[in-house]
C-alpha positions as a printed NumPy array, in Angstrom:
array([[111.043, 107.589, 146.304],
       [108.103, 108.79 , 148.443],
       [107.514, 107.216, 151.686],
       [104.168, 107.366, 153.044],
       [102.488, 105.831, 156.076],
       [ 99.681, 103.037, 156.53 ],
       [ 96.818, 105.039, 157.945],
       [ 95.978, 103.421, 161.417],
       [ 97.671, 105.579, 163.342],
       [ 95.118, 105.87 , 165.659],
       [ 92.93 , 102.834, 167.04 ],
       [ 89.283, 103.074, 166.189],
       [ 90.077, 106.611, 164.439],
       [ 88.274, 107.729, 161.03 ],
       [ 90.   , 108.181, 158.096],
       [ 90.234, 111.829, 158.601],
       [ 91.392, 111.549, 162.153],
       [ 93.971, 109.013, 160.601],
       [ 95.166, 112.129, 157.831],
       [ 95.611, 114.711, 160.081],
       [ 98.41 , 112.577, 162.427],
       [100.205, 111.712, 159.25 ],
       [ 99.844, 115.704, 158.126],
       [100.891, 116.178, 161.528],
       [104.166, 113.861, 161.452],
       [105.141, 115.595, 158.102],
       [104.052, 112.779, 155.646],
       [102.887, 113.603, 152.422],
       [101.479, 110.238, 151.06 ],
       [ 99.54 , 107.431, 152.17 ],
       [ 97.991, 103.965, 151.251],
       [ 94.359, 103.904, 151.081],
       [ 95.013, 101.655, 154.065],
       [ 91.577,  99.611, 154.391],
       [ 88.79 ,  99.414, 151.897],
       [ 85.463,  97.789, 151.945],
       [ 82.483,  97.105, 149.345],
       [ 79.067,  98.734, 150.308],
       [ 78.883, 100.782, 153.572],
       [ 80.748, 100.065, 157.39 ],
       [ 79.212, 100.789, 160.567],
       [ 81.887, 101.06 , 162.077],
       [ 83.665, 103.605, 158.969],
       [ 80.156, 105.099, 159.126],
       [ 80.294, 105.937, 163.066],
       [ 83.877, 107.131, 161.861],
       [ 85.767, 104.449, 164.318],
       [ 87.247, 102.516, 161.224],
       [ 89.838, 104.365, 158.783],
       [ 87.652, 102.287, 156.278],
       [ 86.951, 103.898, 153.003],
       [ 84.218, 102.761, 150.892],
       [ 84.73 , 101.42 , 147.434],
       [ 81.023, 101.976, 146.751],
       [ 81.588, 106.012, 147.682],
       [ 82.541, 109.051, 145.393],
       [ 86.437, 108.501, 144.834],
       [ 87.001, 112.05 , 143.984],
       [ 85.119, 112.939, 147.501],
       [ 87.606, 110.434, 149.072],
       [ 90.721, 112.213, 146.984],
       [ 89.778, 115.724, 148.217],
       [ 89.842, 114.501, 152.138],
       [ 93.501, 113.828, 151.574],
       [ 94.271, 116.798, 149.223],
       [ 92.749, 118.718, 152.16 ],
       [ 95.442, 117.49 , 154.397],
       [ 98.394, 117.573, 152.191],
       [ 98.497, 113.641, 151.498],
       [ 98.87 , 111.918, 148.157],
       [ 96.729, 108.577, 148.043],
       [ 99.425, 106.236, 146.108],
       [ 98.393, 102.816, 146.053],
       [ 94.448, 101.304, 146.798],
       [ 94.615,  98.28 , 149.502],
       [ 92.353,  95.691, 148.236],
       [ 93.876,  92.263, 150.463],
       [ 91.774,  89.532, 149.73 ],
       [ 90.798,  85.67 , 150.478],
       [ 92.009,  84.497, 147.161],
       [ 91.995,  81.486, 148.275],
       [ 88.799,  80.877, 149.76 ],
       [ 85.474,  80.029, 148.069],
       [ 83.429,  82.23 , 146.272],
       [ 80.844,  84.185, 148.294],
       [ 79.684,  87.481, 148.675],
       [ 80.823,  87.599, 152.162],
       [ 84.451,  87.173, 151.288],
       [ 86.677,  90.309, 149.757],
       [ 87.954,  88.853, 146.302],
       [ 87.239,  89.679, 142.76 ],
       [ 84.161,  91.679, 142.8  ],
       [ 85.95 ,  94.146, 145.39 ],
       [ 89.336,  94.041, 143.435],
       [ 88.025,  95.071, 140.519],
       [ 85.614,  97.743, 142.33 ],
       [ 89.557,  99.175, 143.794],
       [ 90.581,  99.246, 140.229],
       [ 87.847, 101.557, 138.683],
       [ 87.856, 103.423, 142.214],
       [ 92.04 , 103.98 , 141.775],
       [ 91.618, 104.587, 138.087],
       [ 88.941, 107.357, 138.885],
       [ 91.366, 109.356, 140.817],
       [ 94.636, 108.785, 138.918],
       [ 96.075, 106.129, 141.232],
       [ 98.203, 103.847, 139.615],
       [ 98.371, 100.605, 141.944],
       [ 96.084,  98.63 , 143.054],
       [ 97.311,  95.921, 145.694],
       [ 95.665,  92.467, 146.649],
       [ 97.145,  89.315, 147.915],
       [ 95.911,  85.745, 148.609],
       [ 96.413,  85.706, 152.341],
       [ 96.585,  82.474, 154.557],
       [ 94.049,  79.949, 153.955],
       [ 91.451,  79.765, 156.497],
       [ 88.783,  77.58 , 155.72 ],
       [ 88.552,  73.712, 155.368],
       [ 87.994,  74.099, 151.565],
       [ 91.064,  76.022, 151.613],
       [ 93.025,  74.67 , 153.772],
       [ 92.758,  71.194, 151.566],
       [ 94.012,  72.631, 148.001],
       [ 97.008,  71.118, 146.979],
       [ 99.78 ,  73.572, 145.464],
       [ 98.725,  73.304, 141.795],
       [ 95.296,  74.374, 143.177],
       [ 95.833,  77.611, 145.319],
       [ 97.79 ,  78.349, 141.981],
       [ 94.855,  77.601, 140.006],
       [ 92.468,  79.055, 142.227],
       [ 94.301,  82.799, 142.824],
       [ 94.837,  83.213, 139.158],
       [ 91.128,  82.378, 137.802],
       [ 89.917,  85.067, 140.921],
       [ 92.911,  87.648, 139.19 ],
       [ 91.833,  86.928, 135.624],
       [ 89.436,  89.505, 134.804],
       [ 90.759,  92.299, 137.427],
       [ 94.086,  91.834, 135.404],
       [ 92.171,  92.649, 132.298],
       [ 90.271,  95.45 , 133.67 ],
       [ 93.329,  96.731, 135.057],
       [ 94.951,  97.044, 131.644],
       [ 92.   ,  98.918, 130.053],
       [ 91.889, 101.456, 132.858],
       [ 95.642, 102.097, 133.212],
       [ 96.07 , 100.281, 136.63 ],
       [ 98.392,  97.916, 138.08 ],
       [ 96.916,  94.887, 140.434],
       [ 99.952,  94.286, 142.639],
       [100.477,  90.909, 144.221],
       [101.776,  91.25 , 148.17 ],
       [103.333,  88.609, 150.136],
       [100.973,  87.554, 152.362],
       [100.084,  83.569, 151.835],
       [100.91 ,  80.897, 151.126],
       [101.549,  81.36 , 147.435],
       [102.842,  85.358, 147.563],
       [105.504,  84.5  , 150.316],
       [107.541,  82.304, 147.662],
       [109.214,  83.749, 144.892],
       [108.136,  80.15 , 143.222],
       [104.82 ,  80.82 , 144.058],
       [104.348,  84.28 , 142.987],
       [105.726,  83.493, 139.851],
       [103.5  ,  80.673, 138.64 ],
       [100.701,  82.848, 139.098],
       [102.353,  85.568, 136.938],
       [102.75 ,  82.429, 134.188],
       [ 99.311,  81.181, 134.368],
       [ 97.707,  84.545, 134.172],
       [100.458,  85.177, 130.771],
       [102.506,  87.782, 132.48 ],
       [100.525,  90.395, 131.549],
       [102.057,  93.969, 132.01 ],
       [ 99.171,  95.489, 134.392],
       [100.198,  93.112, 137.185],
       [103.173,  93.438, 139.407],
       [104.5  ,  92.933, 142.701],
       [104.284,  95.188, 146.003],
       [107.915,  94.269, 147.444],
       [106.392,  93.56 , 151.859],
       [109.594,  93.306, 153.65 ],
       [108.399,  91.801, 156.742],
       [105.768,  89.516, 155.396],
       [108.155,  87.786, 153.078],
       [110.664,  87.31 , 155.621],
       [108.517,  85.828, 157.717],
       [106.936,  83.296, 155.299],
       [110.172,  82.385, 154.672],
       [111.872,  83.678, 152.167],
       [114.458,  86.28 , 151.525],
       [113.214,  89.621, 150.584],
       [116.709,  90.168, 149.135],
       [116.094,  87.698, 146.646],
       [112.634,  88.4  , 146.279],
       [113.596,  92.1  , 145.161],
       [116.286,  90.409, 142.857],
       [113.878,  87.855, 141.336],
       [110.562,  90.428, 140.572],
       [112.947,  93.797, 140.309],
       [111.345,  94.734, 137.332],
       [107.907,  94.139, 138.799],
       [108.258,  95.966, 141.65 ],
       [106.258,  99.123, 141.531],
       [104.933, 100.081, 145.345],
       [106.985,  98.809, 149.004],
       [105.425,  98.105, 152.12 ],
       [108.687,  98.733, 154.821],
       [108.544,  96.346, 157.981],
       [111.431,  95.192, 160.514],
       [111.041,  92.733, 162.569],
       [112.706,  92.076, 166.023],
       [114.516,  88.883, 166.586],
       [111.68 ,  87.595, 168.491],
       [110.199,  86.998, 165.584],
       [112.605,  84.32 , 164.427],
       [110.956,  80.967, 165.525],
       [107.872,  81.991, 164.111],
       [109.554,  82.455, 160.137],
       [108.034,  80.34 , 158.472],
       [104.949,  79.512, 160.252],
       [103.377,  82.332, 159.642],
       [101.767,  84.387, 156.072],
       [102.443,  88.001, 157.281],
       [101.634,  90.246, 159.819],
       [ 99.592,  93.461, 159.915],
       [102.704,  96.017, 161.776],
       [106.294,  95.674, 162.799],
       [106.539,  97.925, 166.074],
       [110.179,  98.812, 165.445],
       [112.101, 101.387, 163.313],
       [113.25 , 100.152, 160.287],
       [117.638,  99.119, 160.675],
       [116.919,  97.868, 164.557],
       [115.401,  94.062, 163.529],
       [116.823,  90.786, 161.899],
       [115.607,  91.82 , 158.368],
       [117.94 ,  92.806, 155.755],
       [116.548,  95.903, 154.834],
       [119.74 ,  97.481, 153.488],
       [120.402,  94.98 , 151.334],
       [116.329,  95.226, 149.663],
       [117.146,  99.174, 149.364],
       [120.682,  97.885, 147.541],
       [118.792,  95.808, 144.947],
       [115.994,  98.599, 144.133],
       [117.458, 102.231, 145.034],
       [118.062, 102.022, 141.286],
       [114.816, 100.755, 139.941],
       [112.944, 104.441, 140.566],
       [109.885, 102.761, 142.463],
       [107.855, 105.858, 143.037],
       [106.367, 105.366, 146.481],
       [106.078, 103.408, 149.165],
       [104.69 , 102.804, 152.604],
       [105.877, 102.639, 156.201],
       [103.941,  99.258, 158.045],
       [104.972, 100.429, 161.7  ],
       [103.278, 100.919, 164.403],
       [104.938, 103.416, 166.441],
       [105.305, 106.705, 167.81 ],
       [107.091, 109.906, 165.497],
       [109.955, 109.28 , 166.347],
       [109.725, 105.402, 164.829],
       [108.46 , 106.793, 161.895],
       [111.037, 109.248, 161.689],
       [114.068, 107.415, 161.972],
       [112.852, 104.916, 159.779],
       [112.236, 107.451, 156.913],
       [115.54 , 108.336, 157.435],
       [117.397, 105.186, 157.887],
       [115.605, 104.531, 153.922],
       [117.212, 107.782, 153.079],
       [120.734, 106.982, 154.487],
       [120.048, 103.698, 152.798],
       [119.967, 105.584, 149.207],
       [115.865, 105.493, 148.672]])
């Protein structure tokens, strides 16, 4: 398994700035860590590691071929939840991700429904945030399966964070092979569930891993919360069971995955290793 690194390394920091540390810290893959539709100030100004999914893909592929890095999965988190608007990142930008990730060869596409933050939101019942997150996945799904991409689900809401949950959105959309799951240690955990069992439940689904530990500080909070952006801690030194996720899928041949730490090297570096030790 590869192990790459979520590029934002460096606050307010380009994309290029954001390549060169990971070159620099001996990684040779990376997310495509933070995407937007149309054009960023702030990714224009080059203080956001923001990459456009209105821009050439191929220009955006040789900027990390230039520094070593493979881009292995598109980040395309979403308000799946939320109403429709053209203010809110959901299925006109998801399936933008998918063309851009099918441009370049990259096979994974990840999205998720994240906590609910409007009113509107806030009052759908169950059946409805079920309802609602498949009929925004619906036609991304099918484009993903005439391009060759995967849309990966990620724990990060309400509906992602339970194996339940994730599931009845993989029956109402049919099951359909060109969505899976991106296993997010810490964010399951935290919304409450076991990521043991979530590796053991969607095994075969599993294609792409975002790597988090979380300090036991963290504890009263489980279950309150739908994910958080970093752990700050090495992978091995927190409360999660992260040996016991690498037991369930050191066998499965997931081909990359990311490190979700914010850290210096030596962080990074013992948590690549402690993955190694721990048979990825």
């Amino acid at each position: 398994m590869k192990i790459g690194v979520f590029l934002l390394i460096e606050p307010f920091a380009s994309v290029e700035v954001q390549l060169q540390r990971a070159q620099q810290m001996g990684f040779t893959c990376a997310d495509i860590t933070d995407t937007n539709a149309g054009g960023s100030m702030l990714g224009t100004a080059g203080f956001s590691p923001t990459v456009s999914l209105d821009d050439n893909p191929f220009a955006v592929r040789r900027l990390f071929e230039k520094y070593g890095i493979e881009p292995t999965a598109v980040c395309a988190h979403a308000g799946l939840l939320e109403p429709s608007s053209a203010g809110t990142y959901g299925t006109a930008e998801i399936m933008k991700a998918v063309q851009f990730a099918a441009a370049i060869g990259i096979k994974d596409v990840v999205t998720t429904d994240t906590d609910p933050r409007s009113a509107w939101a806030k009052s759908l019942s169950h059946q409805e945030q079920v309802f609602v997150m498949a009929e925004k996945l619906c036609v991304p799904v099918e484009m993903a399966e005439d391009y060759g991409v995967r849309i990966l689900l990620e724990p990060h809401g309400p509906i992602t964070d339970t194996i339940s949950g994730m599931q009845e959105v993989f029956d109402r959309l049919g099951n359909p092979t060109s969505l899976g799951v991106n296993l997010d240690t810490g964010n399951s955990w935290l919304g409450g569930t076991d990521p043991v069992e979530m590796a053991k439940a969607f095994k075969d689904k599993i294609y792409h891993i975002h790597w988090k530990d979380l300090a036991a500080e963290w504890e009263p909070k489980r279950g309150t919360l739908y994910g958080c952006g970093f752990s700050t801690i090495a992978l091995g030194d927190g409360v999660i069971d992260i040996k016991g996720v690498c037991d369930v899928l050191k066998d499965r041949q997931i081909s990359s995955s990311t490190l979700e730490i914010i850290g210096d090297e030596q962080i990074l570096k013992r948590s690549v290793s402690y993955l190694r030790e721990c048979g990825m």
